[in-house]
C-alpha positions in Angstrom: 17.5 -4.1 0.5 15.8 -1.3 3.1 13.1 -1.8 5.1 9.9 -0.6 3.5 6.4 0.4 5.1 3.5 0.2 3.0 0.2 0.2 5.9 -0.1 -0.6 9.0 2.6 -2.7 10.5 2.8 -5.7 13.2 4.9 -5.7 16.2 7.4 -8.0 14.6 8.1 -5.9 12.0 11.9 -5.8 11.6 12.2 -1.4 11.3 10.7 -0.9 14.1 13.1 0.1 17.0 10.3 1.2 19.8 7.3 2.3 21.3 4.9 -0.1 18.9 1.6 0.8 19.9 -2.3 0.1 17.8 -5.4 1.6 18.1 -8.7 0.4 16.7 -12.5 1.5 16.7 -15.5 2.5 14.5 -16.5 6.1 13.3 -15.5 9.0 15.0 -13.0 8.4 18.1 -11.0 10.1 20.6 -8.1 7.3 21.1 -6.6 6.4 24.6 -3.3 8.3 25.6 -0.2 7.0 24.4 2.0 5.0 26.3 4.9 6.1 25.2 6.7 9.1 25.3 8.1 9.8 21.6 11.4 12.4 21.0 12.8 13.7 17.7 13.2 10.5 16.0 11.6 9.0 12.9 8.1 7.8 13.9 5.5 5.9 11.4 2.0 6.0 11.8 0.1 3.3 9.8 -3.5 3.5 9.4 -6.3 1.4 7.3 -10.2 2.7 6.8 -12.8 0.9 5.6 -16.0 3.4 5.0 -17.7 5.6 2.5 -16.2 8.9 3.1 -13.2 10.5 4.2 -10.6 9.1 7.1 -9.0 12.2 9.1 -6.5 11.6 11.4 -5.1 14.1 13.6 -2.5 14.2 16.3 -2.7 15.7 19.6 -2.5 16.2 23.0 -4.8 16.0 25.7 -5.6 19.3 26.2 -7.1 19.8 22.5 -3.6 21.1 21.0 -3.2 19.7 17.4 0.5 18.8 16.0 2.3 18.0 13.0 -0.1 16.7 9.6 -3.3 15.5 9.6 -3.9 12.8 8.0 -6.8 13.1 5.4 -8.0 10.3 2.9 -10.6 9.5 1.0 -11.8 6.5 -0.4 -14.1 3.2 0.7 -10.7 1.2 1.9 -7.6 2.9 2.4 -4.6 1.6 3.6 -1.3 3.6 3.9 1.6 4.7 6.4 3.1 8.3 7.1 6.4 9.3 8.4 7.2 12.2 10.9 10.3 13.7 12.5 8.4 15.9 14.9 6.5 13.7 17.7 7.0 14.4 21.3 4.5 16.4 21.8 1.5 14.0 20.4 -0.4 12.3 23.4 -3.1 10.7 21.8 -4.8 11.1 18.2 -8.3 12.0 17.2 -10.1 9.9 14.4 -12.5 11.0 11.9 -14.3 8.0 10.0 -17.7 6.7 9.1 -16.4 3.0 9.2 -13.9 0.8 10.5 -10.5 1.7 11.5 -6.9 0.8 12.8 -4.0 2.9 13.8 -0.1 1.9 14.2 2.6 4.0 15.2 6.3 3.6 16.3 9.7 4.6 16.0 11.3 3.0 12.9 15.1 2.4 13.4 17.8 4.9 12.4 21.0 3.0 13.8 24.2 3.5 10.9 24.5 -0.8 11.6 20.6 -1.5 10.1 21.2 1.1 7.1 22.5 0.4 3.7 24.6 2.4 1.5 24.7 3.0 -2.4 24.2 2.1 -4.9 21.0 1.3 -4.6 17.9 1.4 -6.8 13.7 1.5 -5.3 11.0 0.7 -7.8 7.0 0.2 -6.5 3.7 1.8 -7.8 2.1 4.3 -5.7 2.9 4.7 -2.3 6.6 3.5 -0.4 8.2 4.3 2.8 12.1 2.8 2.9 15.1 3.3 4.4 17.3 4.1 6.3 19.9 4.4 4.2 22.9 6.1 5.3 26.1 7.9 2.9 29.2 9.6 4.6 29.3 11.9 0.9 27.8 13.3 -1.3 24.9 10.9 -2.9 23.3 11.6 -6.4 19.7 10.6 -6.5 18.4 9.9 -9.8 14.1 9.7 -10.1 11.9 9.2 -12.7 7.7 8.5 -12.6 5.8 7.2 -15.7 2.8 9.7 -15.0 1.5 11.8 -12.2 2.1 13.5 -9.2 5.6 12.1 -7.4 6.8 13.0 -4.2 10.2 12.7 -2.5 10.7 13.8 0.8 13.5 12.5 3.2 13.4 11.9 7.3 16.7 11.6 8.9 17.7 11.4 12.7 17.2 14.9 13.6 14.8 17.3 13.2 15.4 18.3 9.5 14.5 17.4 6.3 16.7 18.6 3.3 15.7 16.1 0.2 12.3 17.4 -1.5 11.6 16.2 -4.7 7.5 17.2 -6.1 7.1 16.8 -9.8 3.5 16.8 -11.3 4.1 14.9 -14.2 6.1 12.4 -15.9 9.7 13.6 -15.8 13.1 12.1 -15.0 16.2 14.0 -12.7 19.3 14.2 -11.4 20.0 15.8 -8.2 23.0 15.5 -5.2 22.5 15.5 -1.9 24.5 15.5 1.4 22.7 12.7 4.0 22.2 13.9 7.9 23.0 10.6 9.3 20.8 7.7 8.4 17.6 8.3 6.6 14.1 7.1 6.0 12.6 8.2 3.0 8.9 8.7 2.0 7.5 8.6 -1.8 4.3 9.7 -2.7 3.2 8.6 -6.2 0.3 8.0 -8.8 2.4 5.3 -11.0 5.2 3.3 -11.5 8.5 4.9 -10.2 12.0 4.0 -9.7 14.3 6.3 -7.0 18.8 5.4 -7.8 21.0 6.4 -5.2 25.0 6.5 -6.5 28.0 7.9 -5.2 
């Protein structure tokens, strides 16, 4: 099946097409600029925590300019990746912890050879990065949660994102969709979830 990111990721991990970098360190931190240079691909950013209160994270460059999300989570551990489209400006990221902490980011493979097509069912519970997976028509995407929030949102090649499914409850839907080339896709989720892609 797809590649799938759950936290953050080793070097050898088989998505990852560049620019594999890690950062670690205790409490609050300024991290060392990046190394490299990251365009309008799609880029993860892993990250773990280990405290009592909130982890922030927020990208940025070196002359105090925030872009993109921050990264906010709350919890004792916390383990979890994030997917962007928009990275080229981010030199370096600042870190907000009382504890322990690692970072990994790079960018995550979006060639049409390393994709796979429908049909094509993902099930997990809670949190799931996957892809990419590629169509040349028009795909039907068929997802359904048991309870709680659930969040669908789609990173392809480019700077765009077109496939947004938020649902606060339980529910199950149908929707179609045209792909823009292949595409990693991020879900967000408080249960047990399944996500069908069909022609």
């Amino acid at each position: 099946g797809p590649y799938t990111l759950t936290g953050p990721f080793n070097d050898d991990h088989p998505a990852i097409e560049r620019g594999y970098q890690r950062f670690s360190g205790t409490g609050d931190t300024l991290t060392d600029v990046l190394t490299h240079n990251y365009p309008e691909r799609v880029v993860a950013i892993g990250y773990e925590h280990q405290g009592q209160d909130e982890f922030r994270l927020s990208p940025a460059d070196t002359e105090g300019r925030f872009f993109g999300n921050t990264e906010t989570q709350e919890g004792a551990e916390i383990s979890d990746v994030h997917l962007t489209g928009v990275f080229q400006d981010v030199e370096q990221f600042e870190i907000e912890a009382d504890g322990d902490w690692e970072v990994t980011i790079a960018e995550l493979t979006t060639h049409q050879e390393h994709s796979h097509t429908h049909p094509i069912t993902m099930e997990s519970s809670g949190n799931l990065k996957f892809g990419p997976l590629f169509a040349d028509d028009e795909t039907t995407i068929t997802a359904s949660n048991e309870e709680g929030r659930f969040w669908l949102t789609d990173y392809p090649d480019q700077n765009y994102t077109g496939i947004t499914i938020r649902e606060p409850f339980e529910f199950k839907r149908e929707e179609s969709y045209e792909f823009v080339g292949p595409t990693w896709f991020e879900v967000e989720a408080e249960s047990q979830w399944s996500v069908e892609f069909t022609a």
